[in-house]
Kinemage of the C-alpha trace (Angstrom):
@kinemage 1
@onewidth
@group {chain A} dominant
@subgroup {mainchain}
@vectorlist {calphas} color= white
{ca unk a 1} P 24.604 26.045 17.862
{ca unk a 2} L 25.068 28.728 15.233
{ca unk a 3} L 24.931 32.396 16.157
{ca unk a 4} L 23.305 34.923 13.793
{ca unk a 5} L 25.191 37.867 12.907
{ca unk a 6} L 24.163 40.964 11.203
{ca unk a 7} L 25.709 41.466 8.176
{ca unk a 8} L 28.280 44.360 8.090
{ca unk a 9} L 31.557 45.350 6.624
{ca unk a 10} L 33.985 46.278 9.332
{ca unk a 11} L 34.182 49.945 8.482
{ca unk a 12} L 36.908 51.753 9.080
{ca unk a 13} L 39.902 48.564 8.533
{ca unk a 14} L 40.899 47.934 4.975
{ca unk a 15} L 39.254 44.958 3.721
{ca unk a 16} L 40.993 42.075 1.466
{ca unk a 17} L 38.969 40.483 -1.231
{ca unk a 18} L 38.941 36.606 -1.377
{ca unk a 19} L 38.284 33.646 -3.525
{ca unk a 20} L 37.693 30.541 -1.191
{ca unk a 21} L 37.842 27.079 -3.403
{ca unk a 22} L 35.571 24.529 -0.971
{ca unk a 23} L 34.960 20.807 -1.660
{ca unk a 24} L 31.255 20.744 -2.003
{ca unk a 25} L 31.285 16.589 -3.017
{ca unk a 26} L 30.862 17.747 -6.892
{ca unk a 27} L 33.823 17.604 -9.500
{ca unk a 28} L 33.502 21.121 -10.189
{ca unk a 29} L 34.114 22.542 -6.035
{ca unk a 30} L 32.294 26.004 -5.473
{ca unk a 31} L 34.031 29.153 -5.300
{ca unk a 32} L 32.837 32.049 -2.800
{ca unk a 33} L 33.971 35.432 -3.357
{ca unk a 34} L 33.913 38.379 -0.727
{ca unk a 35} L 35.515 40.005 1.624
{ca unk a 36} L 37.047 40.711 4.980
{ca unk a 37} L 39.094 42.202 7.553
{ca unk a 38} L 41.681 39.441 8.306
{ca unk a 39} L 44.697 38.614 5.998
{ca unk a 40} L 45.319 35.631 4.004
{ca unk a 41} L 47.631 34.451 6.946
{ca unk a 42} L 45.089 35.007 9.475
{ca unk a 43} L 42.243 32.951 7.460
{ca unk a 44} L 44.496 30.176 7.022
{ca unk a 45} L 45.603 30.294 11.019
{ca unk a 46} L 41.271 30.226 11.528
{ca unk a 47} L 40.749 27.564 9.126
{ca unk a 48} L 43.785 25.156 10.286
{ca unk a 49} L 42.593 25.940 13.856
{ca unk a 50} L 38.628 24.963 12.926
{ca unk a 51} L 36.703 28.156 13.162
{ca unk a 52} L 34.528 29.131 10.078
{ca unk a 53} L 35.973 31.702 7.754
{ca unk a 54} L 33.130 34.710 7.546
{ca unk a 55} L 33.554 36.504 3.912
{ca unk a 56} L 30.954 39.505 3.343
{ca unk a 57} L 29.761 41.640 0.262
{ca unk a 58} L 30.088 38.475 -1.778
{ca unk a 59} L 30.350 38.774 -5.182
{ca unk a 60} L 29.012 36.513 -8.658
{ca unk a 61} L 30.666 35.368 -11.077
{ca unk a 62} L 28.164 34.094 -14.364
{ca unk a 63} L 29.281 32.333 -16.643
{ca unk a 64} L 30.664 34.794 -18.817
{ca unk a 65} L 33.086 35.383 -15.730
{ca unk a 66} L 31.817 38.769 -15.184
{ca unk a 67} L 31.672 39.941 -11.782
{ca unk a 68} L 28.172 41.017 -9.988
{ca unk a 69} L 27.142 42.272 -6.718
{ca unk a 70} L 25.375 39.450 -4.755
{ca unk a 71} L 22.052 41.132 -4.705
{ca unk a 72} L 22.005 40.677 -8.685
{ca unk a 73} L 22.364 36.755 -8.197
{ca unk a 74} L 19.952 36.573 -5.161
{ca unk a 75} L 18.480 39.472 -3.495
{ca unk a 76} L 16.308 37.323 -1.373
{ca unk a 77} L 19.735 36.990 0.870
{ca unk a 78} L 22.502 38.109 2.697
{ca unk a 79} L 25.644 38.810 0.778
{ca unk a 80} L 27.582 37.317 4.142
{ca unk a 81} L 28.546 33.588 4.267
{ca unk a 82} L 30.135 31.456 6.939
{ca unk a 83} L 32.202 28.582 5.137
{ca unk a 84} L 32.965 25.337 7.017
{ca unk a 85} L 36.875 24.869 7.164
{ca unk a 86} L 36.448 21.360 7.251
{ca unk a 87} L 35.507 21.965 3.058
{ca unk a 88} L 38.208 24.738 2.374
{ca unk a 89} L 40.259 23.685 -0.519
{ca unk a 90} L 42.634 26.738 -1.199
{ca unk a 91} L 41.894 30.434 -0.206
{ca unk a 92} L 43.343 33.062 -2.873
{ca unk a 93} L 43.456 36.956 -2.100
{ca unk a 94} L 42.505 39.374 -5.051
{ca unk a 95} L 44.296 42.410 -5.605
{ca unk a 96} L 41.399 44.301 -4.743
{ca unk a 97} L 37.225 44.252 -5.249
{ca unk a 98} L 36.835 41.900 -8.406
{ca unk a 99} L 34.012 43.825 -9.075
{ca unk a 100} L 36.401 47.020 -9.765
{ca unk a 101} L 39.876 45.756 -10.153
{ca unk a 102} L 40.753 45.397 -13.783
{ca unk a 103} L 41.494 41.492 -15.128
């Protein structure tokens, strides 16, 4: 059974910014965006171990490849996600927010 969690950014501990590639059965894959606490070491460790990998204040990319906040794409939801590690392909750590880090 799932638990439902709040959605909150763990103020106070630097957060990382991620790009997590999952298998979603189309060519293209999905890509999910956001951001938390744990290193790229430690999401690897949760995904090989099979917990879910929680990312939060996701982020959009359209098609132009600009980044948005979440609520711009869909502000009928939470900007949190809980990916299956069963469907990670490859996790990739940004240098910092997309939506403020230069390209």
């Amino acid at each position: 059974m799932f638990r439902v969690f709040k959605h909150r950014l763990d103020r106070g501990k630097a957060m990382n910014w991620f790009k997590i590639a999952i298998n979603n059965g189309t060519a293209r894959g999905y890509g999910y965006v956001g951001a938390c606490a744990d290193s790229a070491e430690d999401l690897v460790k949760k995904a090989a171990s099979g917990e879910y990998i929680r990312l939060d204040d996701l982020r959009y990319q359209d098609e132009r490849r600009s980044v948005k906040k979440w609520e711009e794409w869909d502000a009928s939801q939470m900007p949190t996600v809980h990916i299956n590690p069963s469907t990670i392909v490859s996790i990739q750590q940004f240098k910092g927010d997309p939506l403020v880090t230069p390209r």
